[in-house]
C-alpha positions, 0 to 999 in steps of 0.5 A: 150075829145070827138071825132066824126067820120064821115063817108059815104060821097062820090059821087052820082048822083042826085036823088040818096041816101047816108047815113052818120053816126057819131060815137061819142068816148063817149055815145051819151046819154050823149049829149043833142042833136047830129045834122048835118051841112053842108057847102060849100066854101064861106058860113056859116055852116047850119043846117041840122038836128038834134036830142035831147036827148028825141028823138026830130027831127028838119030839115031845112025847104027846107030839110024836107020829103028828109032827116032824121036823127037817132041814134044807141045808142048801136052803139054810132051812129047818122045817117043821111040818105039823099035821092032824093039828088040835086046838092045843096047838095054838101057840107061838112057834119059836125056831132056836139055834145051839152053837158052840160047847161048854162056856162058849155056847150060844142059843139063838131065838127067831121071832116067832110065828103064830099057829091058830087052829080052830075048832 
């Protein structure tokens, strides 16, 4: 069973900058592609970002030139460095994981990690 494990969420002012990290129990190379969503109380779960296998990005539009996301192989680690933040950006942070092709694919879900930004 994979696990994911979030971390680097907190409290910030806005303008300010946090990044999260996730690091998967497996080697992220084995994913086809590791992203973020974020959610708040009452709202689906959104994309933020994420990465594929080749190395491909995709943000959410309203997110481009403030957020950014990256990985560490090595590390088993994906970032997610988020700047300029707003207080719309308060939410919980989801890492997620896609294996696998067709019937066989899988998603995998962290914890979470909470994002505050203050006005």
């Amino acid at each position: 069973q994979v696990q994911l494990v979030e971390s680097g969420g907190g409290l910030v002012q806005a303008g300010g900058s946090l990044r999260l990290s996730c690091t998967a129990s497996a080697s992220i190379l084995s994913f086809n592609a590791m992203g973020w969503y974020r959610q708040t109380p009452g709202k689906e779960r959104e994309l933020v970002a994420t990465i594929t296998l080749g190395g491909n990005t995709n943000y959410a539009d309203s997110l481009k030139g403030r957020f950014s996301i990256s990985r560490d192989s090595a590390k088993r680690t994906v970032y997610l460095q988020m700047n300029s933040l707003k207080p719309e950006d308060t939410a919980v942070y989801y890492c997620n994981a896609e294996r696998g092709v067709f019937v066989s694919r899988t998603y995998y879900w962290g914890q979470g990690t909470q994002v505050t930004v203050s006005s």
